[in-house]
MIGU-31981 format. One record per residue (C-alpha): residue number from 1; y, z negated, x negated. Coordinates in steps of 0.2 Angstrom, whole numbers, plus 2048, in hexadecimal, padded with zeros to 3 digits. Example, Ala and Ser with C-alpha at 12.3 -4.5 7.8 and 13.67 -1.06 7.14 Angstrom:
// MIGU-31981
+------+-----+-----+-----+
: resi :  yy :  zz :  xx :
+------+-----+-----+-----+
:    1 : 7EA : 7D9 : 7C2 :
:    2 : 7FB : 7DC : 7BC :
+------+-----+-----+-----+
END
This chain:
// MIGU-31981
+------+-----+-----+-----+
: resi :  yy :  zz :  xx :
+------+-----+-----+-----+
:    1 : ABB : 1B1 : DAA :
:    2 : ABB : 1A8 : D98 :
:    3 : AAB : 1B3 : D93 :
:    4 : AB6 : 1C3 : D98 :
:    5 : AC4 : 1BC : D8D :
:    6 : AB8 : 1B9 : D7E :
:    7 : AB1 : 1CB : D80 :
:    8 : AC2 : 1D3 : D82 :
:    9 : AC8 : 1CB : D71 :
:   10 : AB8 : 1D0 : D6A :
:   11 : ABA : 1E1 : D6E :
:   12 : ACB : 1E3 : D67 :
:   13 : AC5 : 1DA : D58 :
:   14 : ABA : 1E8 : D55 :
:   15 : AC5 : 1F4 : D59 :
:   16 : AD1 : 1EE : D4C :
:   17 : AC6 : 1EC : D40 :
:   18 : ABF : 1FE : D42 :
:   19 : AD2 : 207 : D42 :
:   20 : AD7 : 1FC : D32 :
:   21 : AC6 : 204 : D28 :
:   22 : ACB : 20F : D1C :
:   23 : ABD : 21E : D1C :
:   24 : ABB : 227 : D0B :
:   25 : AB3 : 238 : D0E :
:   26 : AA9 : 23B : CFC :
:   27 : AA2 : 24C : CFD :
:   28 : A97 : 256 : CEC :
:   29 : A8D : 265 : CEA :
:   30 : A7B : 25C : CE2 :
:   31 : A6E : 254 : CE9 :
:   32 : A6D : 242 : CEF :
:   33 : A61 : 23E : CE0 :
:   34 : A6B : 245 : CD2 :
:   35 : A73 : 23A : CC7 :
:   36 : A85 : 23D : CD0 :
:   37 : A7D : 23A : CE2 :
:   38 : A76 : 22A : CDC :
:   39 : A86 : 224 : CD6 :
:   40 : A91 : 22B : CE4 :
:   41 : A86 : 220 : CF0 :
:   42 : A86 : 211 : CE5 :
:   43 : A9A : 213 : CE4 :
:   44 : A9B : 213 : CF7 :
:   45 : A91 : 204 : CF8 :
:   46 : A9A : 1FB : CEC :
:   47 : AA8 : 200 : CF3 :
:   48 : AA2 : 1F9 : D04 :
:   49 : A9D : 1E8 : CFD :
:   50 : AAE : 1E6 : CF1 :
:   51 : ABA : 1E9 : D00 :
:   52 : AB0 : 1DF : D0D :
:   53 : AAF : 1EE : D17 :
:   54 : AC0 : 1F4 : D19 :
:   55 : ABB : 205 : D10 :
:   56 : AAD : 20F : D15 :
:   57 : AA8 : 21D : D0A :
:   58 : A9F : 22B : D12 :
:   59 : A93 : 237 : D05 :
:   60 : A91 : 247 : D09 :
:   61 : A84 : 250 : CFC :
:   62 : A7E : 25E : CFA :
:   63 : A8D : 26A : D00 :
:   64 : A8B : 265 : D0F :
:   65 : A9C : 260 : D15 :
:   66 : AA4 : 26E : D07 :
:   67 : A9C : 27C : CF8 :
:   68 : AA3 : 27C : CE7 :
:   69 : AB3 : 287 : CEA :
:   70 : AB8 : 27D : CFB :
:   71 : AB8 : 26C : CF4 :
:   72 : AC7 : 26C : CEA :
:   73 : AD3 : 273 : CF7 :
:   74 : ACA : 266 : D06 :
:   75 : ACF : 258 : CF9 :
:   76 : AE1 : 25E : CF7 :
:   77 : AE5 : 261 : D09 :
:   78 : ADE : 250 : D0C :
:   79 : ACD : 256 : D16 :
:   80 : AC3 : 24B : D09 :
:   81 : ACB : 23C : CFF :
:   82 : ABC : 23B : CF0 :
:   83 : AB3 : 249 : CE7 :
:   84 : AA9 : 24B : CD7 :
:   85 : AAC : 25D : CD0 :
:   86 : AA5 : 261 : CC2 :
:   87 : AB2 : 263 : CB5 :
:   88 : AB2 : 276 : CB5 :
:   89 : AB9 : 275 : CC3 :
:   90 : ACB : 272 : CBE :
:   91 : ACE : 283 : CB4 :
:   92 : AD0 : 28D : CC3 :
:   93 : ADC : 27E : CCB :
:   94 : AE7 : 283 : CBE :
:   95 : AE3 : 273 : CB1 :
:   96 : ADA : 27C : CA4 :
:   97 : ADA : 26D : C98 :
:   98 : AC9 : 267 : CA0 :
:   99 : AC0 : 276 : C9D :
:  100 : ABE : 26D : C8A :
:  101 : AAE : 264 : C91 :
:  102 : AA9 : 279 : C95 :
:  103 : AA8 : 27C : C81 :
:  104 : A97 : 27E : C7B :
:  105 : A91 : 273 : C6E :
:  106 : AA0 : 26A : C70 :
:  107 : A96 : 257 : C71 :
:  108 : A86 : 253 : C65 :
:  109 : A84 : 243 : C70 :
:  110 : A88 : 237 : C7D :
:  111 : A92 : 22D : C72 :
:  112 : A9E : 23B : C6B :
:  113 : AA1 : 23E : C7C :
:  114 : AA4 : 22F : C84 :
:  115 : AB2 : 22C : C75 :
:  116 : ABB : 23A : C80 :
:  117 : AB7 : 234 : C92 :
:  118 : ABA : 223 : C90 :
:  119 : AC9 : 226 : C84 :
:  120 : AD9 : 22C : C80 :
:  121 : AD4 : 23C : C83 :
:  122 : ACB : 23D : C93 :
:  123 : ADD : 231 : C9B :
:  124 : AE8 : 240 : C95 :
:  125 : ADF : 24A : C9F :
:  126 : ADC : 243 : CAE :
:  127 : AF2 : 23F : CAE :
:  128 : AF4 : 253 : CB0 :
:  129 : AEB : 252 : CC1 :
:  130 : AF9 : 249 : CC7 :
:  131 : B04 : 259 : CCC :
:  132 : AF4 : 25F : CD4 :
:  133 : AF6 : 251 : CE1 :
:  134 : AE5 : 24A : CD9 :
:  135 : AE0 : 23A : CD0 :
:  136 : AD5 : 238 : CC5 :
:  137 : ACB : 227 : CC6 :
:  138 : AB8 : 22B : CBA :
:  139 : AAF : 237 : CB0 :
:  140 : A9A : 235 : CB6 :
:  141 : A8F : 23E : CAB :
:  142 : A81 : 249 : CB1 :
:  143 : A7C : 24C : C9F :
:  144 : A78 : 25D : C92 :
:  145 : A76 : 26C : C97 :
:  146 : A63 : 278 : C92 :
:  147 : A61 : 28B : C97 :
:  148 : A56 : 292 : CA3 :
:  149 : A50 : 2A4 : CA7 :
:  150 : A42 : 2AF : CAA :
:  151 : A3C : 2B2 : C97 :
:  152 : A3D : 2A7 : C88 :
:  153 : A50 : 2A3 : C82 :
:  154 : A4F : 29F : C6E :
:  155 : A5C : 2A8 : C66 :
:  156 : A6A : 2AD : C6B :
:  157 : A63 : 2C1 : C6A :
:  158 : A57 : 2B9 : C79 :
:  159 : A68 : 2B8 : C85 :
:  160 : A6E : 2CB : C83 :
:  161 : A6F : 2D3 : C94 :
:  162 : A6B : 2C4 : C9D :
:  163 : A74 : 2BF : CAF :
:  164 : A76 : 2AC : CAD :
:  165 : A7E : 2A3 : CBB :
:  166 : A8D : 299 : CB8 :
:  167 : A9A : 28D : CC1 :
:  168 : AAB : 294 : CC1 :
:  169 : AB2 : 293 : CAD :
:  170 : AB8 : 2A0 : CA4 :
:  171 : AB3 : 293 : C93 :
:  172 : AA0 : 294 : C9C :
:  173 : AA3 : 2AB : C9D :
:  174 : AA8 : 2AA : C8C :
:  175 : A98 : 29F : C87 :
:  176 : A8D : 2AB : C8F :
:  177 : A96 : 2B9 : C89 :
:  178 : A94 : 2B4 : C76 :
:  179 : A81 : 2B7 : C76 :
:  180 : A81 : 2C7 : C81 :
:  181 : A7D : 2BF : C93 :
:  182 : A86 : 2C4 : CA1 :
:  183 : A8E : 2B5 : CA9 :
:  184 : A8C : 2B4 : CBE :
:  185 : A99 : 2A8 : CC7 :
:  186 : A92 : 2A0 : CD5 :
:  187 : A8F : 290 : CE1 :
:  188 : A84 : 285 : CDC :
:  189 : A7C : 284 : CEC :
:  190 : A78 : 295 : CEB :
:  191 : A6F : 296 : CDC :
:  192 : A5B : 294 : CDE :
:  193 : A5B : 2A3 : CEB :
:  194 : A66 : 2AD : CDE :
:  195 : A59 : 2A8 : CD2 :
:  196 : A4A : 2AC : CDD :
:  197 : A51 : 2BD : CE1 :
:  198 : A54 : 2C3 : CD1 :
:  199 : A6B : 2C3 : CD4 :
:  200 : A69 : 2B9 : CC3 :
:  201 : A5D : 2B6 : CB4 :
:  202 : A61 : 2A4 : CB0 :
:  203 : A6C : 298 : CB0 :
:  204 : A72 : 287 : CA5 :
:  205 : A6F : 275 : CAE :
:  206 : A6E : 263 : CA8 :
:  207 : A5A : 25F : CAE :
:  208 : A5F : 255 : CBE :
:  209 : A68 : 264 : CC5 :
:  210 : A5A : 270 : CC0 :
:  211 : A4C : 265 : CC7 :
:  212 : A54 : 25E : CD8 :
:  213 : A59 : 271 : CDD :
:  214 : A46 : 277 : CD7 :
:  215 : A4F : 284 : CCD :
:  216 : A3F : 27F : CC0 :
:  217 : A34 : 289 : CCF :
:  218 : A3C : 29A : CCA :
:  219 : A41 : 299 : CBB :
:  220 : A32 : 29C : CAF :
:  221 : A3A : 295 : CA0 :
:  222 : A45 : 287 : C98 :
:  223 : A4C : 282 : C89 :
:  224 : A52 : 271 : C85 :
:  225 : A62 : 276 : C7D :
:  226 : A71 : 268 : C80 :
:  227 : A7C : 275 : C7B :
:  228 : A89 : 26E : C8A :
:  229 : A8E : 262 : C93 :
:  230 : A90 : 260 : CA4 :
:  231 : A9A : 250 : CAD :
:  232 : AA3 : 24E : CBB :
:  233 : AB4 : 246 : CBF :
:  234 : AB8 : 23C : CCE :
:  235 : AC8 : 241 : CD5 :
:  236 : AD0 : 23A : CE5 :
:  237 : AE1 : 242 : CF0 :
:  238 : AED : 238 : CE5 :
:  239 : AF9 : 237 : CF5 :
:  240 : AE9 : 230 : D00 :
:  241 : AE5 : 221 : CEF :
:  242 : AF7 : 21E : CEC :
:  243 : AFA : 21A : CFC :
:  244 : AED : 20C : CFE :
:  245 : AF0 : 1F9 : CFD :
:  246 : AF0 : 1F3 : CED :
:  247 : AE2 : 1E7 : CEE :
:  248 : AD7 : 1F2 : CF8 :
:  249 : AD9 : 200 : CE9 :
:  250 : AD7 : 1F4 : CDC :
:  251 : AC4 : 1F0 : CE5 :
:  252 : ABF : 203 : CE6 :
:  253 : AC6 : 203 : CD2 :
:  254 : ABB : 1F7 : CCD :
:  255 : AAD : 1FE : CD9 :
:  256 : AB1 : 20F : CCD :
:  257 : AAE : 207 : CBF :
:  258 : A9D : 200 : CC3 :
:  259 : A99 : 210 : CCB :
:  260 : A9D : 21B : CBA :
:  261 : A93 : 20C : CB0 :
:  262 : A83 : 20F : CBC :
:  263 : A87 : 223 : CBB :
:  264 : A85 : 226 : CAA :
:  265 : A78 : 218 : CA8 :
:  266 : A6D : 224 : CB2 :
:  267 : A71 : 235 : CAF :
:  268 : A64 : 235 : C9F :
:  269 : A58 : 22C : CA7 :
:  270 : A59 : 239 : CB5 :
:  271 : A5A : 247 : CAC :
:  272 : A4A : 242 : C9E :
:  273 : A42 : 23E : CAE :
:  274 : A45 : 251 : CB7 :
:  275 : A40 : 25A : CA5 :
:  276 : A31 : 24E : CA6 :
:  277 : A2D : 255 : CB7 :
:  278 : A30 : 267 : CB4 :
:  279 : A25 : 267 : CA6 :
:  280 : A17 : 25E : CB4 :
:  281 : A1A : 26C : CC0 :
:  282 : A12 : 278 : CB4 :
:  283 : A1D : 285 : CBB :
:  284 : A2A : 285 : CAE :
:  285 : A27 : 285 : C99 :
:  286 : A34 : 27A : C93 :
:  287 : A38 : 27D : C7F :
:  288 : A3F : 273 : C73 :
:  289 : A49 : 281 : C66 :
:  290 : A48 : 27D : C53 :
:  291 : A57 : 276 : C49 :
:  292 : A59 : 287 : C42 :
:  293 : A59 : 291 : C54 :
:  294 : A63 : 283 : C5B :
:  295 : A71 : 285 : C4D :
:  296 : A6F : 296 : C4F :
:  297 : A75 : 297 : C62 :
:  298 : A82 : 28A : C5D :
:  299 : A89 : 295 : C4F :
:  300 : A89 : 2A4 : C5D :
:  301 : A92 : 299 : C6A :
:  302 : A9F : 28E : C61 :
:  303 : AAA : 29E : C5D :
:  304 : AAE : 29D : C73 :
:  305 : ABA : 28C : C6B :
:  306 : AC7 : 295 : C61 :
:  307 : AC5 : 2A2 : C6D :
:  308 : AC9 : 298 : C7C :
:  309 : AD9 : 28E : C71 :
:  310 : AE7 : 296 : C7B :
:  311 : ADF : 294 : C8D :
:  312 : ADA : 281 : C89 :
:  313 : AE6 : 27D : C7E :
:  314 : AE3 : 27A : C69 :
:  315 : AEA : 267 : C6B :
:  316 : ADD : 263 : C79 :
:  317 : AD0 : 26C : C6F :
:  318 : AD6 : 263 : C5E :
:  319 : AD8 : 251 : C68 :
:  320 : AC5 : 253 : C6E :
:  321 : AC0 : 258 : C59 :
:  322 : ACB : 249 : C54 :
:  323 : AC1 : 23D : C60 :
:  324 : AAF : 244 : C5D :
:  325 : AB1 : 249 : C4D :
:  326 : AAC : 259 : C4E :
:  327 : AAF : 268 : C42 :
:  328 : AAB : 278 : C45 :
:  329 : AB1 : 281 : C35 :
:  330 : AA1 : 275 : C2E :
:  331 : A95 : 27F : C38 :
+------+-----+-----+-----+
END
């Protein structure tokens, strides 16, 4: 009779302990393996090990819990509590500001832009998420951006005509646009059998992305551009974090913070290690462009900044020259 006691109250231990764990479903659209599905794991078992298990965090990768254009909507609603959009994604949610991390040649080097995520800058914007029902806890690096297509792409002549795939930014249309090539919206899940079947040319990835979706298998050529960035921002249902207890937030904050230190940390590892493995492959000729044909396709791009003033907005565009210290009118 003791023994049934002891294993009734054992029982109803677990049970208690299982309805007061917090679950955090943390869904992306990239491979496990890339430098945000390494981090997104790391976060979830930090945040595991930092809150003695009273949050669970449940990774879904790879779309396969929501695609690009379903994720931000899931997040809102509540479906999800975590994603890690990249930061193109915020234009068509109606905060154009983020679509300043879209401008081409924008950032030289990590440096420059880390002044602007881990700053100033990068706090103002994640505050005008707040109306959104979103908060904004971390910029992760994936890293810079190279071209890939079917034929050689060395001067900005080389894009006219092209159909290169982008994720949803008119800043990213108006790239393209500046050296002739047709820009193509679409999922990034769907983009190897778009570039398999011939729907689009080419494309622009940071190495990791291009590698771990073996976009390097049709794509005959590549050049090693950095002509933009791409990052991520991890955003939360602000309603879902606000209403956690204050000590338990504070543990997935600081599990954050470790989780953005071991993000960036590895995105260029990642990426030198996937350009590395492209140009093993043998399928792919990677090209490094000149000073001259690289300044060229700078010269031809930057004009999309003063074009894209009134839908970003001059101050967040003139905050982001302030911290990097860049100047266009140089050029």
């Amino acid at each position: 009779m003791k023994l049934k006691y002891i294993l009734a109250a054992a029982l109803l231990a677990v049970g208690l302990s299982a309805s007061a764990q917090t679950i955090i479903k943390f869904s992306h659209v990239v491979a496990t393996d890339t430098p945000k599905g390494q981090a997104a794991e790391f976060f979830a078992k930090r945040a595991n090990e930092l809150t003695g298990g009273k949050v669970k965090v449940e990774v879904y990768a790879n779309s396969t819990l929501y695609k690009d254009k379903e994720e931000m909507e899931a997040l809102q609603i509540g479906a999800v509590q975590m994603l890690a959009p990249s930061l193109a994604k915020f234009g068509p949610l109606g905060v154009r500001d983020f679509e300043v991390f879209d401008l081409p040649f924008i950032f030289d080097n990590d440096a420059e832009l880390h002044k602007v995520t881990t700053g100033a800058v990068g706090k103002k914007l994640f505050d005008k998420l707040s109306t959104k029902g979103i908060t904004g806890l971390a910029y992760w690096d994936n890293g810079f951006k190279s071209f890939s297509a079917n034929k050689p792409l060395k001067n900005p002549e080389d894009f006219k005509g092209l159909k290169m795939r982008i994720q949803g930014s008119k800043v990213l249309e108006s790239q393209m646009r500046s050296v002739g090539a047709l820009p193509q919206v679409m999922a990034f899940s769907e983009v190897y059998q778009a570039l398999q079947t011939g729907v689009v040319d080419g494309t622009e990835n940071p190495h990791s992305n291009l590698y771990t979706q073996k976009m390097h298998e049709v794509q005959k050529h590549v050049t090693l551009t950095d002509h933009g960035y791409l990052g991520y921002a991890v955003i939360t249902n602000k309603k879902f974090w606000d209403g956690l207890p204050a000590d338990v937030r504070g543990q997935l904050e600081k599990a954050m913070v470790e989780a953005t230190v071991y993000a960036n940390k590895i995105a260029k590892s990642k990426n030198d290690d996937a350009i590395a493995a492209v140009r093993a492959s043998g399928k792919t000729t990677v090209y490094t462009p000149t000073a001259a044909e690289r300044m060229a396709l700078k010269k031809a791009m930057v004009k999309v900044h003063k074009e894209m003033e009134s839908r970003i907005g001059k101050e967040t565009i003139d905050s982001v020259y302030q911290a990097t210290g860049f100047d266009p009118s140089k050029l």
